[in-house]
C-alpha positions in Angstrom: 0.0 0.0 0.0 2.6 2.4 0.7 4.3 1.8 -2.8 0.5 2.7 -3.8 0.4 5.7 -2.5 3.7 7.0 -2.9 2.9 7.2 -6.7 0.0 9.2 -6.5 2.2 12.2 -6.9 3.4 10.2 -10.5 -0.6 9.5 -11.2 -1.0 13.3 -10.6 1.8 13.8 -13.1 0.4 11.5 -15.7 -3.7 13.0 -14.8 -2.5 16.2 -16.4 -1.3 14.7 -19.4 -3.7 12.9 -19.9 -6.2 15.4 -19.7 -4.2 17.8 -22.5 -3.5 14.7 -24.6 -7.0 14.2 -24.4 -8.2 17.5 -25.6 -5.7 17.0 -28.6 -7.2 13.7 -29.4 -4.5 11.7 -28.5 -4.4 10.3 -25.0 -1.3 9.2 -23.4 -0.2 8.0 -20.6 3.7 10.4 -19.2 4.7 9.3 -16.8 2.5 16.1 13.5 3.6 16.3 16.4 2.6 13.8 19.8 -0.8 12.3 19.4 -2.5 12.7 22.4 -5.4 10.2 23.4 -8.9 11.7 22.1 -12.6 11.1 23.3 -14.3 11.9 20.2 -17.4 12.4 21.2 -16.7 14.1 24.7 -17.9 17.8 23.8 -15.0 19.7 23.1 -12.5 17.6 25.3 -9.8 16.2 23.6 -7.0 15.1 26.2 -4.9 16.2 29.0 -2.0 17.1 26.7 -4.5 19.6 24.5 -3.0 23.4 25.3 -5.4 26.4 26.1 -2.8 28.4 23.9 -2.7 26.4 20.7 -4.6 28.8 18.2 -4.6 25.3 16.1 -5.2 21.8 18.0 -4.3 18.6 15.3 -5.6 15.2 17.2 -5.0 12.2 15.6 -7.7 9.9 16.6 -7.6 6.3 18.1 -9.6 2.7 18.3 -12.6 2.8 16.2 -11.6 6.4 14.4 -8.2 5.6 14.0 -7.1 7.4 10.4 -9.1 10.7 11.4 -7.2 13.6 11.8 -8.9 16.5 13.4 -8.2 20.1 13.2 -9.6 22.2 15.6 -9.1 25.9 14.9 -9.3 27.4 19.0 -8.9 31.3 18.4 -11.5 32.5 21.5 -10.6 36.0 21.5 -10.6 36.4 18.0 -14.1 34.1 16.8 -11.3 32.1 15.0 -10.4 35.0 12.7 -7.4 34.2 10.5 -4.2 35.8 11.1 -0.6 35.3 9.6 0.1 33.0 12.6 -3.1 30.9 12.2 -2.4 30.2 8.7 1.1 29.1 9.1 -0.1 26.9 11.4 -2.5 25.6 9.1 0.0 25.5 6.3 2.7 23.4 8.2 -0.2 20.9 9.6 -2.1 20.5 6.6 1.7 20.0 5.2 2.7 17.3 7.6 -1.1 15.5 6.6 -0.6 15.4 3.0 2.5 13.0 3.6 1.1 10.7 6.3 -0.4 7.4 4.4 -1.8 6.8 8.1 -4.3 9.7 7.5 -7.7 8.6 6.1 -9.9 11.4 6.4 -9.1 14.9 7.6 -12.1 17.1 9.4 -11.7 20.7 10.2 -14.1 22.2 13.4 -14.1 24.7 15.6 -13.0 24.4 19.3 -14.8 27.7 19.8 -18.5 27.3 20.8 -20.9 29.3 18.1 -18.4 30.3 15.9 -16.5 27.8 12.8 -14.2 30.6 11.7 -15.4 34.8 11.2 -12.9 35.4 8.0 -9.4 37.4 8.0 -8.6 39.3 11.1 -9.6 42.5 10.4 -7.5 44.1 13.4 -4.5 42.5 12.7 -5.2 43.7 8.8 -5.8 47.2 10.0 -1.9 47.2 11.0 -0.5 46.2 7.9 0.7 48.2 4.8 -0.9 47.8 1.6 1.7 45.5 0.4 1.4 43.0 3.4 -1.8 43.1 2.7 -1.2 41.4 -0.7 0.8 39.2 0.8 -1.5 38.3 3.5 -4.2 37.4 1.2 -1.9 35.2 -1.3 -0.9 33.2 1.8 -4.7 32.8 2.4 -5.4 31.5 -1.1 -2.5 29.6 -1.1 -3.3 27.6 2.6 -6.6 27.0 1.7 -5.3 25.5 -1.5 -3.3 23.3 0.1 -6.4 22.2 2.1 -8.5 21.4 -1.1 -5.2 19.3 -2.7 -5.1 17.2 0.5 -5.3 13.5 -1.0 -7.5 12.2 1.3 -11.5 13.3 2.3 -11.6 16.3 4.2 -15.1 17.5 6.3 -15.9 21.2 6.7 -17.9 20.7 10.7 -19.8 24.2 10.8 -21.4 24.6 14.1 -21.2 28.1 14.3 -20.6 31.1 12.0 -18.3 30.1 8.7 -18.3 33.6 7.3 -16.2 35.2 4.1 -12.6 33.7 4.5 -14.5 31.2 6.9 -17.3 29.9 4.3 -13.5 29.8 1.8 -12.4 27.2 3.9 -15.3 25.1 4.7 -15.6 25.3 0.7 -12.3 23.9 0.3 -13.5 20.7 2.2 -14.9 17.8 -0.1 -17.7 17.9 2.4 -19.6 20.3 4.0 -22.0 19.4 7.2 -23.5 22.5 9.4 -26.2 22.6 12.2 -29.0 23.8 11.2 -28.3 27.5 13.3 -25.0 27.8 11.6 -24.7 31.5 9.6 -22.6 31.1 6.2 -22.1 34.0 3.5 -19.1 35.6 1.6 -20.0 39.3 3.1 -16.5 41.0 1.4 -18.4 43.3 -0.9 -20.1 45.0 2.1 -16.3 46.0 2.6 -15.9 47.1 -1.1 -13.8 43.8 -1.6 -14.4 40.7 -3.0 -13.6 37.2 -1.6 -9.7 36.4 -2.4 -9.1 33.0 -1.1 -11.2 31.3 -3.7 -14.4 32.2 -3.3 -15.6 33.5 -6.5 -14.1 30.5 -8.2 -15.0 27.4 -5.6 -19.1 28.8 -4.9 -20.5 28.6 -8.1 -18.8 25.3 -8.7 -20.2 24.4 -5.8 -24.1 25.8 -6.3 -24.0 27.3 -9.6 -23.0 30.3 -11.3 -26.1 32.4 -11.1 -26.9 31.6 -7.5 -23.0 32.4 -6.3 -23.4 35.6 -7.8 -26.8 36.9 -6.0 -25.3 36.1 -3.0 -21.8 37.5 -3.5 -22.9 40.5 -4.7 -25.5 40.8 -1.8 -23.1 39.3 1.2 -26.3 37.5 2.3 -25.9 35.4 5.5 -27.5 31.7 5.0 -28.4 29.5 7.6 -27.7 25.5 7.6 -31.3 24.8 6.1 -31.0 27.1 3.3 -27.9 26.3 2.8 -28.8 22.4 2.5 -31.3 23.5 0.2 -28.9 25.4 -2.2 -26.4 22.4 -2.2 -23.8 24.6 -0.4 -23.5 22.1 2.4 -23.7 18.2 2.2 -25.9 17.4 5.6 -27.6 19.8 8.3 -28.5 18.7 11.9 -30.2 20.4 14.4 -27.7 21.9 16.9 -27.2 20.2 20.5 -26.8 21.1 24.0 -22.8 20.7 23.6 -23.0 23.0 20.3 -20.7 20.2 18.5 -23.8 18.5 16.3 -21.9 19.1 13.1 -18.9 17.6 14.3 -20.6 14.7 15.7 -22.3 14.4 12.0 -18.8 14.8 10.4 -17.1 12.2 12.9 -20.0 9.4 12.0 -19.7 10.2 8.3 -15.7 9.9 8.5 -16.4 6.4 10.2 -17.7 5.4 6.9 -15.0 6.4 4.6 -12.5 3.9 6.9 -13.3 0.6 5.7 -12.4 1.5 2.0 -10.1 1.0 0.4 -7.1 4.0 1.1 -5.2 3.5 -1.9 -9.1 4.1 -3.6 -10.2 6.6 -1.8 -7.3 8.8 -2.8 -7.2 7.8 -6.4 -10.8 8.5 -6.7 -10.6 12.2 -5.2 -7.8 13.1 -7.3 -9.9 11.5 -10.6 -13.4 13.2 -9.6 -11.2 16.6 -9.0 -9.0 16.5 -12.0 -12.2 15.8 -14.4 -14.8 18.6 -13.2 -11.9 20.9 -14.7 -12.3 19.7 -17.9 -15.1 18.5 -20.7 -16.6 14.7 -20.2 -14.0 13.1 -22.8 -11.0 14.3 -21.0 -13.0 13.4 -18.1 -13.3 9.9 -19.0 -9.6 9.7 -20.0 -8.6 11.0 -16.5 -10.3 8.2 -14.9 -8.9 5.4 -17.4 -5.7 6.8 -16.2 -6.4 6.7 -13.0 -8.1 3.6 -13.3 -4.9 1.9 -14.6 -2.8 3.0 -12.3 -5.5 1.3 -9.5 -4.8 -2.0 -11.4 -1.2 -1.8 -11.5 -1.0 -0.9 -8.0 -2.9 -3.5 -6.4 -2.2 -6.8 -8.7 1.3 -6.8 -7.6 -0.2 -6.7 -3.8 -3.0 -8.9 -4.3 -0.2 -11.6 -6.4 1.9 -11.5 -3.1 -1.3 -11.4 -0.7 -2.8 -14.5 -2.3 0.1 -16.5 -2.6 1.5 -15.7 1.0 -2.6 -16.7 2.2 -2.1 -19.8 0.0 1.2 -20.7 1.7 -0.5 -20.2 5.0 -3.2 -22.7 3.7 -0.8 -25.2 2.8 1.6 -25.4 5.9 -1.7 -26.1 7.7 -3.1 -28.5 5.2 0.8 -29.9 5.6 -0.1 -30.9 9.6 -3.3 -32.4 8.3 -2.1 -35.0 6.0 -2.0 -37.7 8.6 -5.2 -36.9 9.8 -6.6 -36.8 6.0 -5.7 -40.0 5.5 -6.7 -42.1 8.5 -10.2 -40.4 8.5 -10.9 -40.7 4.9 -8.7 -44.0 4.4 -6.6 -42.0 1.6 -3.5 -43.2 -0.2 -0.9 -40.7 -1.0 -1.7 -40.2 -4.2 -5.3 -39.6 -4.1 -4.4 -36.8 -1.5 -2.0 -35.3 -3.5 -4.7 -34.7 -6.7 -7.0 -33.6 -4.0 -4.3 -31.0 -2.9 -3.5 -30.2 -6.7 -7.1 -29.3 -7.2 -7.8 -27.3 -4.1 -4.7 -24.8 -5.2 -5.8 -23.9 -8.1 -9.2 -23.1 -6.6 -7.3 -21.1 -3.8 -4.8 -19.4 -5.7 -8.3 -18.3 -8.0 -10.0 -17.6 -5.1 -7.0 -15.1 -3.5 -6.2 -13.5 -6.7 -9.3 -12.3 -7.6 -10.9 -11.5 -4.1 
């Protein structure tokens, strides 16, 4: 598996070619820190080793949510607002995730009760000259980019407010699950801006053209039902006593993504995002790509799996023999064609399972 996924940054490589080949007709193929003990569904509790301070707490989960990775963006004083030391915190996380092949899905929450995240810090803008300001924003865009190019699932948990750079993260997330009192809007233009970390291009891809723009250009504020309603979020729950209802909805729907398949799970994000870029035949070429590269993966593994299982079978069936041949009365060579035909039906049976 790890040979598997250590060439899905070649598969990436050969995605893009394929999808320009494609459009020309001719398709070819180029080439965290400690993890502290977690009680999931314990409110907002993670551990005795989780830090008031951190501005951005990563838990890597255990026993029955092992391979869930949560990031818990804990900025109190500031409803979670992003600032240049969140995001480099984000950036060298979501960093550090991208590389683990023990990460199976990746869900970002707040640790802040009634907020997800309020947008840019506005304060800490109001300090900066116009051409940090520039910068800011580019690292925004960038960090959030890096969240969407994670190669695993990732789950936007919205149990509070997700508003302009906010709703731009959440967006970034495969999935998006909110309570049903959650507020979520890109509200730049009632500051004479416009979003800058992606939203103008990742709403309408996400609920259409027409729609995006209506609320864009009137910063309306949604809240989890409408927003279900308009496809801009996956699932909405009615919130709880603990305010975490999202992120109990996220947690369950992570849960599901475990027993498949890893090596899949990535391939198939990177084939789904590649091809809504481009027109259905590229499309289609993408995913034969990708495809192809799942087959040649997993033959070599499933070769050495069902040959290791059938050696396993046969050492046992080895300390049987005596017992095989007393009980059903047996000469050696009747047990030997019987032995003959049972590998070929086990070494069938292992390399196609």
């Amino acid at each position: 598996m790890a040979a598997a996924l250590g060439g899905l940054g070649l598969l990436q490589g050969r995605v893009r070619l394929a999808a320009a080949a494609a459009a020309a007709a001719t398709f070819s193929l180029g080439r965290c820190g400690h993890r502290a003990p977690v009680i999931p569904w314990a409110g907002r509790s993670y551990g005795s080793h989780a830090k008031e301070e951190e501005e951005l707490r990563v838990r890597y989960l255990d026993d029955e949510h092992q391979g869930i990775v949560v990031l818990g963006l804990n900025r109190s004083y500031a409803k979670n607002a992003l600032s240049k030391n969140l995001l480099k915190m984000m950036s060298k996380a979501v960093d550090a995730l991208k590389s683990d092949k023990k990460v199976r899905t990746v869900i970002f929450r707040s640790e802040v009760p009634g907020i997800f995240c309020a947008g840019a810090d506005l304060k800490e803008r109001a300090k900066m000259h116009s051409s940090e300001v520039s910068s800011f924003v580019s690292k925004a865009r960038a960090t959030i980019n890096e969240m969407a190019n994670l190669p695993v699932p990732t789950i936007a948990a919205i149990d509070g407010a997700a508003l302009g750079g906010g709703l731009e993260l959440a967006l970034a997330c495969d999935i998006r699950v909110a309570a049903s009192s959650a507020k979520m809007g890109l509200v730049e233009t009632k500051l004479a801006i416009i979003p800058g970390a992606g939203g103008t291009q990742r709403l309408p891809r996400t609920i259409g053209v027409s729609l995006a723009k209506e609320l864009i250009f009137s910063a309306r504020i949604v809240d989890g039902e409408e927003a279900k309603s308009i496809g801009l979020i996956s699932h909405v729950v009615e919130q709880n006593e603990a305010g975490d209802a999202a992120y109990r909805r996220a947690l369950a729907l992570a849960k599901e993504f475990l027993p498949q398949g890893p090596v899949a799970m990535r391939v198939a994000k990177l084939a789904i995002n590649q091809g809504m870029e481009v027109d259905l035949v590229t499309g289609l070429a993408i995913e034969e790509a990708c495809y192809a590269q799942i087959l040649s993966g997993i033959s070599g593994m499933l070769r050495r799996a069902g040959y290791k299982a059938l050696s396993t079978k046969w050492s046992r069936m080895a300390g049987m023999r005596h017992v095989l041949m007393e009980t059903n009365h047996l000469s050696v060579s009747s047990l030997q064609t019987f032995e003959q035909k049972l590998k070929r039906v086990v070494e069938k049976t292992c390399l196609l399972t």
